[in-house]
SEZA-941686 format. One record per residue (C-alpha): residue number from 1; residue in three letters; x, y negated, z negated. Coordinates in Angstrom, 1 decimal, always signed. Layout:
# residues N
(r NUM, "ALA", (X, Y, Z));
...
# end
This chain:
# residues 431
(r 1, "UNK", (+29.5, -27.4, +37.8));
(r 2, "UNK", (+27.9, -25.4, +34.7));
(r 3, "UNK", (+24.8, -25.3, +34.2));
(r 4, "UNK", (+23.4, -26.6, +31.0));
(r 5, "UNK", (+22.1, -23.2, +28.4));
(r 6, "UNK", (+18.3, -23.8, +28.6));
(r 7, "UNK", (+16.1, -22.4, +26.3));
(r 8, "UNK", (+13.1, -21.8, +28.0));
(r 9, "UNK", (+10.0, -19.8, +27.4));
(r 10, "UNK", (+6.9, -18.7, +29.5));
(r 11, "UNK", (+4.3, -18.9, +27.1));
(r 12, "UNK", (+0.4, -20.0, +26.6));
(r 13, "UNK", (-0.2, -23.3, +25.2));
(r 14, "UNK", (-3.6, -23.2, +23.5));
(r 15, "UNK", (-5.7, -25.2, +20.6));
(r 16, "UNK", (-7.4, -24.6, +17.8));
(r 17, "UNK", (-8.3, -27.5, +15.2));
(r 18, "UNK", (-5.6, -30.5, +15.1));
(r 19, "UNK", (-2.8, -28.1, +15.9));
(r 20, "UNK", (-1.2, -27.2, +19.3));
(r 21, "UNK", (+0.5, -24.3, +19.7));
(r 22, "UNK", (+2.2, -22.1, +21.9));
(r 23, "UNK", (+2.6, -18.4, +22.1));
(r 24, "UNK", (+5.4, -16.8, +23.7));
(r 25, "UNK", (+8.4, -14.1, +22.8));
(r 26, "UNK", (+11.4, -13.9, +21.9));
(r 27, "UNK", (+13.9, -10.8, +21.6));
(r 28, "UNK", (+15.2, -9.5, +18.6));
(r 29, "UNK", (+18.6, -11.1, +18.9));
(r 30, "UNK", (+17.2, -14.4, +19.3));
(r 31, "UNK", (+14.9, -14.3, +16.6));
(r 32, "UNK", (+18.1, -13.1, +14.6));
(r 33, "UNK", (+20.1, -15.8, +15.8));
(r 34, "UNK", (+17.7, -18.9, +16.2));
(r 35, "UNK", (+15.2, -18.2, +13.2));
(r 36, "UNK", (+16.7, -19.5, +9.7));
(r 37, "UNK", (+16.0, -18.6, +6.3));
(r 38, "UNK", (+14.8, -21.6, +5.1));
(r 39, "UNK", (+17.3, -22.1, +2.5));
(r 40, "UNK", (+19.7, -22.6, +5.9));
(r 41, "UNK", (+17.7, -25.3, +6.9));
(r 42, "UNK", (+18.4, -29.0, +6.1));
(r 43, "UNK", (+16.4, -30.3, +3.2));
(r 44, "UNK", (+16.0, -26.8, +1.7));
(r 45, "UNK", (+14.9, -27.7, -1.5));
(r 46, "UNK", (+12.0, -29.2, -0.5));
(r 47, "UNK", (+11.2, -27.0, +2.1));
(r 48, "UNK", (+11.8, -24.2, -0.3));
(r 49, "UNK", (+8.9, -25.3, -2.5));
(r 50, "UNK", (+6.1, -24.9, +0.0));
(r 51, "UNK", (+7.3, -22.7, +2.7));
(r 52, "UNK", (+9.3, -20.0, +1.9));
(r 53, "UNK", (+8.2, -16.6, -0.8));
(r 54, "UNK", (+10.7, -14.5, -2.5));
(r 55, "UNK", (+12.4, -12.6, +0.4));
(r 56, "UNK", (+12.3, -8.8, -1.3));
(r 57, "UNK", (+15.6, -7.0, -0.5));
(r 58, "UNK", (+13.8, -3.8, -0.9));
(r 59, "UNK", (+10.2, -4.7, +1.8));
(r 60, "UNK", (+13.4, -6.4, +4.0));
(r 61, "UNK", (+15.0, -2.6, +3.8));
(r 62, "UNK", (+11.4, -1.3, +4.4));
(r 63, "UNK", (+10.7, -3.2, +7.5));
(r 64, "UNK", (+14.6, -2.4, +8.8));
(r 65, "UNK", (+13.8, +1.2, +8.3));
(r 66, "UNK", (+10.6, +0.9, +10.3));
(r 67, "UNK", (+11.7, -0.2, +13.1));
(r 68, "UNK", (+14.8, +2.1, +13.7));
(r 69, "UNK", (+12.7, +5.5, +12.9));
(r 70, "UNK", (+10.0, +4.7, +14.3));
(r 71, "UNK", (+9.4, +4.9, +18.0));
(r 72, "UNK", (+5.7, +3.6, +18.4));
(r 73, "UNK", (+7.1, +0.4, +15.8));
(r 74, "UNK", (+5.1, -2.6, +16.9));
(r 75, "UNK", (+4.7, -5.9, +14.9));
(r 76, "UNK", (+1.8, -8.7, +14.8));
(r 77, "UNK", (+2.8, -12.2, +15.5));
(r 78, "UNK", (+5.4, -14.6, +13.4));
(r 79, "UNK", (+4.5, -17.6, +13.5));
(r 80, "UNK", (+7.3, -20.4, +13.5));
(r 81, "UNK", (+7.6, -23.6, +12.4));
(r 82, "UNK", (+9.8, -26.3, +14.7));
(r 83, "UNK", (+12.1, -29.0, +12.3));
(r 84, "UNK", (+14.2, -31.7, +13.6));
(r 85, "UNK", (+12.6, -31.3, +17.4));
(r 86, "UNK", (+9.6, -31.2, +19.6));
(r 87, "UNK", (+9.0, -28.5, +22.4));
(r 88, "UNK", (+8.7, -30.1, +26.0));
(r 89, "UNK", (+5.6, -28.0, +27.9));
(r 90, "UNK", (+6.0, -27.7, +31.8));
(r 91, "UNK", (+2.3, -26.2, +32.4));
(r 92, "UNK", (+2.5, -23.8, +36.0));
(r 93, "UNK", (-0.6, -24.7, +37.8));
(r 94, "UNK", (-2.7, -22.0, +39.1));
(r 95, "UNK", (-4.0, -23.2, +42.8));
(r 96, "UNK", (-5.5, -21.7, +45.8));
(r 97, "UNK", (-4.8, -18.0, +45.6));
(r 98, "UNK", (-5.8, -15.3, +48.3));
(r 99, "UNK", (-5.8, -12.5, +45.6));
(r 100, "UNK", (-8.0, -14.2, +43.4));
(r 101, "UNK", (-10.5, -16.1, +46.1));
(r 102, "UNK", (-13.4, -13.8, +44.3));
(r 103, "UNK", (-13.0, -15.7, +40.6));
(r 104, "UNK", (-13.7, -18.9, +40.2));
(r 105, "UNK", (-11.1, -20.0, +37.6));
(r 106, "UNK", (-12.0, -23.1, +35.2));
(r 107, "UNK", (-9.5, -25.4, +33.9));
(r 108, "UNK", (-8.2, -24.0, +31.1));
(r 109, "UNK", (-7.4, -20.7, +33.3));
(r 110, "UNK", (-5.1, -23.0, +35.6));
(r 111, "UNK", (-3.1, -25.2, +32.5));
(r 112, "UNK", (-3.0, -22.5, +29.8));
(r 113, "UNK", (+0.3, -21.1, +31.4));
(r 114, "UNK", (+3.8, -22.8, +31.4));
(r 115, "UNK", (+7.2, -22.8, +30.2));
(r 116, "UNK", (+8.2, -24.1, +27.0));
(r 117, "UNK", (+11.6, -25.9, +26.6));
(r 118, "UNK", (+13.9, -26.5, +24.0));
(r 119, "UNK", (+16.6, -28.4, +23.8));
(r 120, "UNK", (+18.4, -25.8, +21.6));
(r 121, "UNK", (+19.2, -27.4, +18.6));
(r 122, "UNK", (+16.2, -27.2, +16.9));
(r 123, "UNK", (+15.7, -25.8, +13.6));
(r 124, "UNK", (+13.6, -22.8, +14.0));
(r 125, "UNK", (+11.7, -21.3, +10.6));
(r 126, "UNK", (+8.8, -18.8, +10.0));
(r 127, "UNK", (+5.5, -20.1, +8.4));
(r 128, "UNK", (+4.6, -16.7, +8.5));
(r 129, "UNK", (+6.5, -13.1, +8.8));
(r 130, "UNK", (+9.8, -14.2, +6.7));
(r 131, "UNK", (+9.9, -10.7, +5.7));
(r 132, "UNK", (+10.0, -9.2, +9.5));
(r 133, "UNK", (+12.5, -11.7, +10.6));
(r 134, "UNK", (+14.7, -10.1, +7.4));
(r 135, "UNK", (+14.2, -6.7, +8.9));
(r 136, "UNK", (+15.0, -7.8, +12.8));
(r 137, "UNK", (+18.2, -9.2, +11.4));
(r 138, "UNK", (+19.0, -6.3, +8.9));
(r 139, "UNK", (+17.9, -3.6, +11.8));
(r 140, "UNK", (+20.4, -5.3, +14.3));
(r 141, "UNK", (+23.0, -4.8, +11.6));
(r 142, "UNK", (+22.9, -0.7, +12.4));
(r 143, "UNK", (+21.5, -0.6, +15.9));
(r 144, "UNK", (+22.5, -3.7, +18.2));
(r 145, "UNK", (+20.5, -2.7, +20.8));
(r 146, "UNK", (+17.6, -3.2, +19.4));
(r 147, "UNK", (+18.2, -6.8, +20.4));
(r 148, "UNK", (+16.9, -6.8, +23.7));
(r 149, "UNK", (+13.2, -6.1, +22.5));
(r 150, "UNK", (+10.6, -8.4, +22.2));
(r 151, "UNK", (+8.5, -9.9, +19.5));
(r 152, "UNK", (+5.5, -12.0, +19.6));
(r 153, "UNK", (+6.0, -15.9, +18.5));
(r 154, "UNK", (+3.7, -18.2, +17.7));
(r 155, "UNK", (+5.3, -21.9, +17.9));
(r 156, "UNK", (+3.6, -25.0, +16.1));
(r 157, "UNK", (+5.8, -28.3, +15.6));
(r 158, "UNK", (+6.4, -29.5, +12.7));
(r 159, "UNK", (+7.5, -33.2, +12.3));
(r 160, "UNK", (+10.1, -34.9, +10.1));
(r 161, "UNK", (+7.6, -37.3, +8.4));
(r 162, "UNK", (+5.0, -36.9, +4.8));
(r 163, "UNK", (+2.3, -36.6, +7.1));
(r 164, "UNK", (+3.9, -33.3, +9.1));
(r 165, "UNK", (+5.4, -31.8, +6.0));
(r 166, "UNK", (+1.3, -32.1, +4.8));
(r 167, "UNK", (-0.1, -30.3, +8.0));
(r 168, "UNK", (+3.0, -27.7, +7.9));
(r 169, "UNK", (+2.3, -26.8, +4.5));
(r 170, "UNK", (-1.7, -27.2, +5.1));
(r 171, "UNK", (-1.5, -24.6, +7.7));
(r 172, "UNK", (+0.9, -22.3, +5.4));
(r 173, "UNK", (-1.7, -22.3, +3.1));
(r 174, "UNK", (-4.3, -21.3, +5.2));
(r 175, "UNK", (-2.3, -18.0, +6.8));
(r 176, "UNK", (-2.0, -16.9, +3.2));
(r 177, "UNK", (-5.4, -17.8, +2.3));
(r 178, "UNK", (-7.4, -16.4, +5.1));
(r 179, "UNK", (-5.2, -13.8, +6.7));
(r 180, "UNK", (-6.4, -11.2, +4.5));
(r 181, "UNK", (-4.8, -7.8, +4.7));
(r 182, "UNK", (-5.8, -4.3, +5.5));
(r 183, "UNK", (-6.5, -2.8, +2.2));
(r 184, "UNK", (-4.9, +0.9, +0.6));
(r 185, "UNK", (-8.0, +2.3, +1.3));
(r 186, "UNK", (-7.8, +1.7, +5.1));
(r 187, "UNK", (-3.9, +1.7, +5.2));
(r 188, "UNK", (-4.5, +5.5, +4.1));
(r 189, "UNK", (-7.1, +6.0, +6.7));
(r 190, "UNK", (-5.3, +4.8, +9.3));
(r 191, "UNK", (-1.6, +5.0, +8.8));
(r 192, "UNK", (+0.1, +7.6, +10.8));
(r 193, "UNK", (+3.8, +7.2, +9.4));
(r 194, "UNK", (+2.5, +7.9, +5.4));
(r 195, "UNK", (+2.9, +11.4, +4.8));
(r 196, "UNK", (+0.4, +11.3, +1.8));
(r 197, "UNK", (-1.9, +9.4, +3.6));
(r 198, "UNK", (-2.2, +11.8, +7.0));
(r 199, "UNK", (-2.1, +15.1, +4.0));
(r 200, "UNK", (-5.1, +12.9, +2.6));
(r 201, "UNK", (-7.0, +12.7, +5.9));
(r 202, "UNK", (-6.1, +16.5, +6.8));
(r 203, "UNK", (-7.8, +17.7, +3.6));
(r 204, "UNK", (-11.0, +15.6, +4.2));
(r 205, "UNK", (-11.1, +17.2, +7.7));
(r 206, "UNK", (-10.3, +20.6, +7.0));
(r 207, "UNK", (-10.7, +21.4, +3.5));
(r 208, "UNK", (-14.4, +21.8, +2.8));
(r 209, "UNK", (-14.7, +21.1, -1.0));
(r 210, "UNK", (-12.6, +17.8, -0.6));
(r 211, "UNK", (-14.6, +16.8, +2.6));
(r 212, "UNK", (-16.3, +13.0, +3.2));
(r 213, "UNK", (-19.3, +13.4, +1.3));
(r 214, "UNK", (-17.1, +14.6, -1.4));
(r 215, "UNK", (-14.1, +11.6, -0.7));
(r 216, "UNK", (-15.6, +8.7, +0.5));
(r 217, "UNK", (-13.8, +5.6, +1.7));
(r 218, "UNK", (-14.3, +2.6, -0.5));
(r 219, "UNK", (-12.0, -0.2, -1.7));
(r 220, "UNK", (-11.0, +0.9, -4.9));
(r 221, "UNK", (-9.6, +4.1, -6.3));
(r 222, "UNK", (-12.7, +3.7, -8.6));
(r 223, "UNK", (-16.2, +5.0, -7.1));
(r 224, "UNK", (-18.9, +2.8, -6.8));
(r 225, "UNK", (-22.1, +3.0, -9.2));
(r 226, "UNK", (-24.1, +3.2, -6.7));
(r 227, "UNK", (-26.6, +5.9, -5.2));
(r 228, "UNK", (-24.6, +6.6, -1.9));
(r 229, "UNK", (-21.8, +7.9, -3.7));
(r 230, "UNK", (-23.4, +10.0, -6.6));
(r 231, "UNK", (-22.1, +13.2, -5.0));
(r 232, "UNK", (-18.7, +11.9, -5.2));
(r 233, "UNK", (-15.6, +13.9, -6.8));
(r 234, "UNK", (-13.4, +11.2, -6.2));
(r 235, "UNK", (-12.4, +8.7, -3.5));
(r 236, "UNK", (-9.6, +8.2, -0.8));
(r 237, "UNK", (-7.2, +6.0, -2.6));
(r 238, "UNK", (-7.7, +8.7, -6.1));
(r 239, "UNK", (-7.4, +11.3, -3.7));
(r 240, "UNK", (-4.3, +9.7, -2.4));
(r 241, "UNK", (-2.8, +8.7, -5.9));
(r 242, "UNK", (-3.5, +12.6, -6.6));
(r 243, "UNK", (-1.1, +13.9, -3.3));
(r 244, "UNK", (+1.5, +11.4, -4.5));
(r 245, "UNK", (+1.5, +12.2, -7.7));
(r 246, "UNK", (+2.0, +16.2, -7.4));
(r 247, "UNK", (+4.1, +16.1, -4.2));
(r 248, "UNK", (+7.2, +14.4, -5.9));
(r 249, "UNK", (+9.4, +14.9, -9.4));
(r 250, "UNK", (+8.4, +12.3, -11.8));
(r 251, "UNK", (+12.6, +11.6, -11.4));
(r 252, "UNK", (+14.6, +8.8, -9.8));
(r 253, "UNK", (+15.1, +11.0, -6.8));
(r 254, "UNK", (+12.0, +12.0, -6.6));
(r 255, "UNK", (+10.7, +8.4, -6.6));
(r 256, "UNK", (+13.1, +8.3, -3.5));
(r 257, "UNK", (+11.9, +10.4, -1.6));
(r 258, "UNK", (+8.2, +9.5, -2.2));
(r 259, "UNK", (+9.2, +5.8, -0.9));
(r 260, "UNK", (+11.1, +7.7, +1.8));
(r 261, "UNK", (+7.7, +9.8, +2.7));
(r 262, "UNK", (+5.7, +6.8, +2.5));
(r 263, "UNK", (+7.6, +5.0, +5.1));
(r 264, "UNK", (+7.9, +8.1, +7.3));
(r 265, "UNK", (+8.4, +8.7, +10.3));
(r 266, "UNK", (+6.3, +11.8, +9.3));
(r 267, "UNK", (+8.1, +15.2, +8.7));
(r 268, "UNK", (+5.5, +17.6, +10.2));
(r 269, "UNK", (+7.0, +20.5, +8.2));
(r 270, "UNK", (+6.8, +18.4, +5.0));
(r 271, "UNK", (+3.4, +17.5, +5.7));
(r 272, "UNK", (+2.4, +21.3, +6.1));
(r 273, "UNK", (+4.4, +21.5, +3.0));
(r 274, "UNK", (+2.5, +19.0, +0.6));
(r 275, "UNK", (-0.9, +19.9, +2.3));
(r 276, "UNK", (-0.4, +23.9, +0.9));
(r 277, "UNK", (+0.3, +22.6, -2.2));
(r 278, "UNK", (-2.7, +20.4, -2.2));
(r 279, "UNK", (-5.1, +23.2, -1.2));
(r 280, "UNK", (-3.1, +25.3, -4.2));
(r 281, "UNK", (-4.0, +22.6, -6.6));
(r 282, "UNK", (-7.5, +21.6, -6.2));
(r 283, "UNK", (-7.8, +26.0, -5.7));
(r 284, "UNK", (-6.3, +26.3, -9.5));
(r 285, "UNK", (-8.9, +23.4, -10.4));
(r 286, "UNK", (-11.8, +24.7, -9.0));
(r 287, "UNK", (-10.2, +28.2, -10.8));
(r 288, "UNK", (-9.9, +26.8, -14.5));
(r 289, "UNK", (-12.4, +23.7, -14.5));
(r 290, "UNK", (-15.9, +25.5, -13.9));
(r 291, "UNK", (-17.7, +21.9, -13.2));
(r 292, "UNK", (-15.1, +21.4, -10.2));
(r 293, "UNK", (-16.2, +24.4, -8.8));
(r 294, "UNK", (-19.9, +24.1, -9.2));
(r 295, "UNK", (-19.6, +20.8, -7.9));
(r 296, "UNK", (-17.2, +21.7, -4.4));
(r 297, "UNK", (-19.4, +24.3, -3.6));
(r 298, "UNK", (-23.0, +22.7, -3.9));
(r 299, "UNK", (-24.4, +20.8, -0.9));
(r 300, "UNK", (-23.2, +16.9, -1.6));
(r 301, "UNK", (-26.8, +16.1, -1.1));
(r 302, "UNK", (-27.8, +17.5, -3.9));
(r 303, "UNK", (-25.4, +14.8, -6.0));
(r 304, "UNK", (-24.4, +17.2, -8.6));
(r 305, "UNK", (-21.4, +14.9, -9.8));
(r 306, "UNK", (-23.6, +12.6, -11.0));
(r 307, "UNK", (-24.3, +14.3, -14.0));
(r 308, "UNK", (-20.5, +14.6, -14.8));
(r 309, "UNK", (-20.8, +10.8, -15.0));
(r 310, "UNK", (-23.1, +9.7, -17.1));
(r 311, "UNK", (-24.2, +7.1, -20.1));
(r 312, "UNK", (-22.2, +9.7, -22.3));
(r 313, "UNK", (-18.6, +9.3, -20.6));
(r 314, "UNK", (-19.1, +12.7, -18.6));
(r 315, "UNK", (-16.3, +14.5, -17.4));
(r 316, "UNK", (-12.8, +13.2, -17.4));
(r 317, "UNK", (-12.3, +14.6, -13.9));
(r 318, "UNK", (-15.1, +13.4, -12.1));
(r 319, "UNK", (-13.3, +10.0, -12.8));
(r 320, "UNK", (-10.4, +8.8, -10.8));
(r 321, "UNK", (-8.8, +7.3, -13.6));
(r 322, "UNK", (-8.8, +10.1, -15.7));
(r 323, "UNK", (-7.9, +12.3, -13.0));
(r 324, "UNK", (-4.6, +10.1, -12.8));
(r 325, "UNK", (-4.0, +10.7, -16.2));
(r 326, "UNK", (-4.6, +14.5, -16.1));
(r 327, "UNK", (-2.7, +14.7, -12.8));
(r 328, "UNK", (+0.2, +12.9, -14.4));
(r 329, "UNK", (+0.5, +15.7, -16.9));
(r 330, "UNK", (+0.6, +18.2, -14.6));
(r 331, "UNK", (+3.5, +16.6, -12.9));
(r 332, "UNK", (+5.4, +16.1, -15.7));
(r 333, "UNK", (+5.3, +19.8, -17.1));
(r 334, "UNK", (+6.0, +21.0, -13.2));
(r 335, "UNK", (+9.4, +18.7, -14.1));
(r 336, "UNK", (+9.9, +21.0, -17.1));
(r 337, "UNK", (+9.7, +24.1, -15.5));
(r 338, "UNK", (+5.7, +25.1, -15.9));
(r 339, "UNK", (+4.3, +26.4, -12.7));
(r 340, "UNK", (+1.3, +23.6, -10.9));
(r 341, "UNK", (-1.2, +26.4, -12.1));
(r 342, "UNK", (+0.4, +27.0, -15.3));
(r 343, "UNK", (+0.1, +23.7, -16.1));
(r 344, "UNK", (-3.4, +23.3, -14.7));
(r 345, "UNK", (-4.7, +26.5, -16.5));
(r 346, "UNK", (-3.0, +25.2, -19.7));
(r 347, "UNK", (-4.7, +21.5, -19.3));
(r 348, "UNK", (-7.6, +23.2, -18.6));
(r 349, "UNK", (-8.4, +24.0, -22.7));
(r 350, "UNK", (-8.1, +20.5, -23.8));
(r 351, "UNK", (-11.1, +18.2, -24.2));
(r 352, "UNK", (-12.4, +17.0, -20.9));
(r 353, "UNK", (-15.5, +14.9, -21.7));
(r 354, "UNK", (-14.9, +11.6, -22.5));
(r 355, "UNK", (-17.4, +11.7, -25.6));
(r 356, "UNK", (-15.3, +13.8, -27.6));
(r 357, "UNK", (-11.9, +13.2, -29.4));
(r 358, "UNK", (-9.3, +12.0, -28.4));
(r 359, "UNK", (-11.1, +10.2, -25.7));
(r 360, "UNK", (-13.7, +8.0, -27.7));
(r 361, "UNK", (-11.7, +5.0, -27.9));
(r 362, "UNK", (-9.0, +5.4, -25.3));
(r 363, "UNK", (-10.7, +6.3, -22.2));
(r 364, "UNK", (-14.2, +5.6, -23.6));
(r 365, "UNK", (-17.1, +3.2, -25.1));
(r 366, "UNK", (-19.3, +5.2, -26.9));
(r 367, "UNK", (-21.7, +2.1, -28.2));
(r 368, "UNK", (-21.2, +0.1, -25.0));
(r 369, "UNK", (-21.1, +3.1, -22.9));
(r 370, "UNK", (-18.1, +1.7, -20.9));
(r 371, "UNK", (-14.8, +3.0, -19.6));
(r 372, "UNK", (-11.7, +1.5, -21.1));
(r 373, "UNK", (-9.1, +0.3, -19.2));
(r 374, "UNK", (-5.5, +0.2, -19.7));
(r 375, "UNK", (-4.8, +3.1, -21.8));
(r 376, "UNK", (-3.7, +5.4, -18.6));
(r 377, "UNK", (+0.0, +6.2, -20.2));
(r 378, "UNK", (-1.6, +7.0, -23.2));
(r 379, "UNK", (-4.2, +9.6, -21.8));
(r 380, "UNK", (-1.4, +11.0, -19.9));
(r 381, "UNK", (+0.8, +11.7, -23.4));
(r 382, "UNK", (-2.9, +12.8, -25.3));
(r 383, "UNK", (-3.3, +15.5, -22.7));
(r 384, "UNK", (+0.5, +16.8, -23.1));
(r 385, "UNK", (+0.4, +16.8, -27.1));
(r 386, "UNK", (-2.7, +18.7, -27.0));
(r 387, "UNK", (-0.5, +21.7, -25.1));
(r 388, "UNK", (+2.3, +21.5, -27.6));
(r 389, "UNK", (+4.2, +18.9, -25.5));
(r 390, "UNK", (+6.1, +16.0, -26.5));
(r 391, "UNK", (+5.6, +12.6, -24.2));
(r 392, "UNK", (+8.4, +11.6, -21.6));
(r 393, "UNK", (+10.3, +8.7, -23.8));
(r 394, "UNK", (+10.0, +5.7, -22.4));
(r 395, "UNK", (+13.8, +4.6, -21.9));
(r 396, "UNK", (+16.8, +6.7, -22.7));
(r 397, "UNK", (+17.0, +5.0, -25.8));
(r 398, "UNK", (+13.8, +4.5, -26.7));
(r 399, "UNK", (+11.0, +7.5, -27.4));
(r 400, "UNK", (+7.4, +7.1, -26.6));
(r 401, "UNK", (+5.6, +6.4, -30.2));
(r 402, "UNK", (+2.3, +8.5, -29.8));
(r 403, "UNK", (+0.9, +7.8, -32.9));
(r 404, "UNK", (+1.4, +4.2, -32.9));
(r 405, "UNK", (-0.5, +4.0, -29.2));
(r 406, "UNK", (-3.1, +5.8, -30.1));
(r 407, "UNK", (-4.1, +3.8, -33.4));
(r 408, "UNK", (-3.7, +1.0, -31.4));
(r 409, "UNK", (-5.9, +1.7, -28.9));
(r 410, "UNK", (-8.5, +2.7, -31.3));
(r 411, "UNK", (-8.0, -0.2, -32.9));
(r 412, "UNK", (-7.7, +2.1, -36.4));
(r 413, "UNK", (-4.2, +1.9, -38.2));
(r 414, "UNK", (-4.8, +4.9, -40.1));
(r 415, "UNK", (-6.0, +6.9, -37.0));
(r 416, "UNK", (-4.1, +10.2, -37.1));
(r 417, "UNK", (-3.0, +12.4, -34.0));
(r 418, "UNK", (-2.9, +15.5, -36.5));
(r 419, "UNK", (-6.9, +15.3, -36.2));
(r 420, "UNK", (-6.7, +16.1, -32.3));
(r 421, "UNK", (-7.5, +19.3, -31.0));
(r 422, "UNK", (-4.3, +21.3, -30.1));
(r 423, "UNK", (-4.0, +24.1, -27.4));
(r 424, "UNK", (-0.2, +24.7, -27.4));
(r 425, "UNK", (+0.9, +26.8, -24.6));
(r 426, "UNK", (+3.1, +29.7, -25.0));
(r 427, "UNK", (+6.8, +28.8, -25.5));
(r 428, "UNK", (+8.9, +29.3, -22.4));
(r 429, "UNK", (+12.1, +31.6, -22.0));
(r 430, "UNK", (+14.3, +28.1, -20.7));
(r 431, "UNK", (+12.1, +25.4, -22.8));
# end
């Protein structure tokens, strides 16, 4: 006689508000096979409307690529949602044990464990992880082995009727709401498969006039106003934004491979690679841009960045948003051929305190005494038509108007750029 196909489980049943729920695994193939997008499931309309966000074909390709480079790949939890069925629990009771006669076990210690049955044709959907179920299914596509591993799943029951469509969307709610994520600023202190990220960390622990009194951690790129971070250059995530910036071409394949390095697993030669060239630019900085220097060479407690930012503006690079914008520059004119300190050395002449032109207005409040926000393209094109450069064109078809963005910004339609300070650099032999 054949035996019926049982879908059975050893799992933990445990409780937490209204809900019970059961946590378990299941392999790779199975979540492939038994987990349903939910516009597969019946009623997928409605369902659609509170359940399921836009499954990315890109972070799906992200997640498949994670888990067949990398060999430490590990994933939290999904958690799925049951339609058209209930789980059956068969709870394995702990008794009298010889191996355990010196703990005394309460009663949640001798029910929590059990099997979990289902009958099979259940409708199986994710509350929460529809992008990693994407990239199980899209990794098994290449690598079919990769089906026998195992993956952590949460189980709640969701019933057919108005009142368990309101939990099941209640409780979707509430993973989205309260589940909050790591932020960039400890992604880049933690991540080991983020090239940029472990070149970041390297510099801080090796490269004394970027170390952490210099680069703090914080949760923005921008650094706090406050008096723990007055000797402060810039932070982790502008430090970060910095490595990414100069390590790849401002091209389509250079935006490529940057997603490629961010993903990793890490090239150590690459990461040798991008860290020299760090060193090589914040060496041409501290070279042409005497308040770098000053400042990477005093003792942090004496706070000497502080007076680079100040109730005039200050200096542009003691800010990590004009730092991006100066950066930028020097990536683009290492696209056309100028050498990192070439370009640094020519960036160098230009106005770098934000109280003078052409920053008042883009990049600065003088009567409020504020930054301005938003004007980051801009500040990048300023700093290349003060070398003699024309701005990258913002489609193939369509060429970046300078003077137009910069009356704009300055809110002055008769504003000219001819007025700006110009510091062309010498013409090149293949300009």
């Amino acid at each position: 006689m054949k035996k019926e196909k049982l879908y059975v489980f050893p799992s933990l049943r445990a409780t937490m508000g209204d809900w019970w729920y059961y946590v378990t695994t299941m392999t790779f193939q199975e979540v492939a096979t038994r987990v349903l997008p939910v516009d597969e499931i019946h009623e997928r309309k409605e369902l659609t409307t509170w359940i399921q966000r836009t499954i990315t074909s890109k972070r799906r390709q992200q997640i498949a690529r994670y888990l067949l480079t990398q060999p430490q790949r590990f994933f939290n939890g999904i958690v799925v949602g049951i339609y058209g069925g209930e789980p059956e629990w068969f709870p394995v009771i702990v008794g009298e044990n010889p191996a355990l006669t010196s703990i005394d076990l309460d009663e949640r210690a001798k029910t929590s464990m059990g099997l979990l049955k289902l009958a099979g044709d259940e409708e199986i959907f994710a509350i929460d992880g529809q992008h990693r179920v994407e990239g199980i299914k899209e990794s098994l596509k290449k690598r079919p082995e990769l089906g026998t591993e195992e993956q952590c799943i949460i189980f709640v029951a969701h019933k057919k009727t108005d009142a368990g469509r309101e939990r099941t969307r209640r409780l979707f709610s509430t993973l989205n709401k309260y589940a909050i994520p790591v932020s960039q600023g400890e992604l880049v202190a933690l991540s080991e498969d983020d090239a940029f990220a472990i070149v970041v960390r390297k510099l801080i622990d090796t490269y004394s006039p970027l170390n952490k009194d210099f680069v703090p951690l914080t949760g923005t790129t921008n650094i706090p106003n406050r008096e723990k971070y007055k000797s402060c250059v810039t932070t982790v995530l502008g430090l970060y934004t910095i490595v990414k910036t100069i390590a790849c071409p401002k091209t389509a394949a250079g935006g490529r491979e940057s997603n490629l390095l961010k993903i990793g697993p890490p090239d150590s030669e690459k990461i040798r690679s991008i860290y020299e060239q760090q060193r090589a630019f914040w060496e041409s900085l501290r070279r042409y841009i005497p308040e770098i220097k000053e400042v990477t060479n005093s003792n942090p407690k004496e706070q000497l960045a502080s007076k680079y930012r100040n109730d005039s503006g200050g200096h542009i690079l003691f800010r990590p948003f004009g730092q991006k914008a100066f950066v930028n520059a020097v990536r683009i004119l290492m696209d056309r051929n100028v050498s990192m300190e070439g370009a640094i050395k020519a960036l160098s002449k230009v106005p770098l305190y934000l109280d003078q032109r052409p920053w008042t207005g883009v990049l600065w409040n003088p009567t409020a005494k504020k930054v301005i926000w938003g004007n980051d393209l801009l500040a990048q094109n300023l700093f290349l038509h003060m070398v003699g450069e024309l701005p990258p064109p913002k489609s193939k078809s369509a060429p970046y108007n300078l003077i137009e963005a910069y009356r704009k910004a300055v809110d002055d339609p008769s504003a000219d750029i001819k007025d700006i300070p110009m510091f062309p650099m010498k013409k090149r032999a293949n300009a």
